[in-house]
N, C-alpha and C positions, 0 to 999 in steps of 0.2 A: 193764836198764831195760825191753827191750822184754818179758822175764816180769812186770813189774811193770804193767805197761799191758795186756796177756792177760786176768791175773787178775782187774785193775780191770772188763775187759769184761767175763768172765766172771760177777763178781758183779754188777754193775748191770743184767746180762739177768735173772739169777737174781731179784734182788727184783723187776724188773719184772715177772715169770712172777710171783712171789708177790701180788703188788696187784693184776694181773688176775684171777688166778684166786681173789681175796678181794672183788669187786667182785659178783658175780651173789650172788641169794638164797641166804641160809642157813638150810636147810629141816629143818622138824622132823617129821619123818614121823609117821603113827598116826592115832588116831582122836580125834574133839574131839568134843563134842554140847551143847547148849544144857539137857537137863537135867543132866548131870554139875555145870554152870555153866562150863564151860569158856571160853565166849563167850555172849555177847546178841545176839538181833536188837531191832533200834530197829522198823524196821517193815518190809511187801509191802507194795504198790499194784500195782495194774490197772487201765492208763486207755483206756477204750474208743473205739475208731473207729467212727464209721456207725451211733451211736445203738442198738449193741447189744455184748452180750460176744461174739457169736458171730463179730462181724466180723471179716478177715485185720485184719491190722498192728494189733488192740489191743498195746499193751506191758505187760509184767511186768517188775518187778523188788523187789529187796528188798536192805537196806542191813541192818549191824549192825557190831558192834566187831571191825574188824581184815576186813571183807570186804563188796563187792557187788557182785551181781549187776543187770548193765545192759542195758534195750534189748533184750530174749528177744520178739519178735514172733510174736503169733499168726500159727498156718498154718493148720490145720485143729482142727476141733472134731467129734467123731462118737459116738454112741453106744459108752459102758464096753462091752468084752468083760467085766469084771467085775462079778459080781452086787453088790459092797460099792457100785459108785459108777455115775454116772447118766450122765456126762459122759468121754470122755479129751478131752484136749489138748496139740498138741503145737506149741511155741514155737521156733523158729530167732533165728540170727545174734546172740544174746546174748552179753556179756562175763561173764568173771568175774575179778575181783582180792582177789588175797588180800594183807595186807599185814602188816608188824611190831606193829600192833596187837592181834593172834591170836597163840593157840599154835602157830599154826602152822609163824611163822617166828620167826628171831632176828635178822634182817636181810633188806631187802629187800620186794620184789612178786614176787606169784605171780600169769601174767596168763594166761586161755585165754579167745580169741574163736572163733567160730563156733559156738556152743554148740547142742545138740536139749536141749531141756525139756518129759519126759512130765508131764502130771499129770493125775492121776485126780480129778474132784471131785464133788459132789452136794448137793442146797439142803433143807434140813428144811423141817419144814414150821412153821417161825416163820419161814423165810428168810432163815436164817443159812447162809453158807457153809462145807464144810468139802471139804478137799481133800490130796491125798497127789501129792508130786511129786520126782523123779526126773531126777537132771544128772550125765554121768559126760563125762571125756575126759582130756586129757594138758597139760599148761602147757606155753605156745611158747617160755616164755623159761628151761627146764629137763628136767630128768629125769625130773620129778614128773608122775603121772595123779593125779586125785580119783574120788570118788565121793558124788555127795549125795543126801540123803534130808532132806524136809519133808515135816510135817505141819500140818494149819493145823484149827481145830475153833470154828465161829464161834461168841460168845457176845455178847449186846448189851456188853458190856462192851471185849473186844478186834474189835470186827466192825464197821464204818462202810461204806455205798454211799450214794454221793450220786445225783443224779437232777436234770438240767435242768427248767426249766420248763415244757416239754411232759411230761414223767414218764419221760425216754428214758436210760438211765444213763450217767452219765461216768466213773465209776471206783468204785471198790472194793478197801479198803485193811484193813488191821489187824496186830493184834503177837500176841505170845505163839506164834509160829512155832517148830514141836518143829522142830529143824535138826542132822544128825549130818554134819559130814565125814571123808572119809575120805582121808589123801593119801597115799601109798606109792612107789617105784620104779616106774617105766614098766614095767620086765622082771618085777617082783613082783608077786605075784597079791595083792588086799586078803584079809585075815582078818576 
């Protein structure tokens, strides 16, 4: 009797070890990208503080199928080291969630807070913006690091800035955002 009661514990630890550890995300490692079609973004926005883009705490973000990125606050804004762009900037304390909507996963969120977001941008001269930007780190609630790359190329078509009634900007939005991620093993180096 009392092997019969052992066993019984034995195994109902056992499933329980199996339903926890079936419980956290189920991650599909690799590369995704928006032209492949892999995923869609719906749209960016940029909504500006203090009546300018250069201001701290403007916020950035950007939503689409299966992922977004939340709340990335301006820090600083400085002259490109790069001759392609006119502008860097670099955003903190941003989220990101990745979710079952994406190829990413087969279950579950992928969640990384405290985020730096480079990006490179610069305004033609119709005043369209285009900008190249740059998010890497490690998910809190996993194994997994990312790595992302967007590009944005404004066209009256996917490119909107709005403007208060003194002519002062409040934000600045659009789609058609080129977006590749990349999520791999912490210990893995990406390819």
């Amino acid at each position: 009797m009392k092997k019969i009661g052992a066993m019984g514990l034995v195994l109902l630890l056992g499933l329980l070890g199996s339903v926890s550890a079936q419980a956290g995300p189920v991650v599909n490692p690799g590369t995704y990208s928006t032209a492949q079609g892999d995923f869609s973004v719906q749209f960016w926005k940029e909504k500006f503080w203090g009546c300018s883009p250069e201001q701290p705490f403007s916020v950035l973000m950007a939503t689409g199928k299966g992922f977004s990125l939340k709340r990335a606050a301006l820090e600083s804004i400085v002259s490109s080291d790069d001759p392609n762009w006119d502008w860097k900037s670099t955003y903190h304390c941003g989220s990101l969630i990745l979710n079952s909507k994406g190829p990413w996963l087969k279950r579950g969120r992928l969640i990384a807070k405290n985020l730096i977001v480079t990006k490179y941008s610069r305004v033609d001269e119709n005043n369209h913006l285009h900008f190249q930007m740059m998010i890497s780190g490690a998910f809190e609630n996993s194994e997994y690091s990312f790595q992302i790359t967007a590009g944005f190329d404004g066209t009256p078509e996917n490119y909107r800035a709005h403007y208060d009634e003194d002519g002062d900007p409040e934000f600045q939005m659009g789609s058609d955002l080129n977006m590749e991620i990349r999520i791999f093993k912490s210990s893995a180096r990406p390819t």
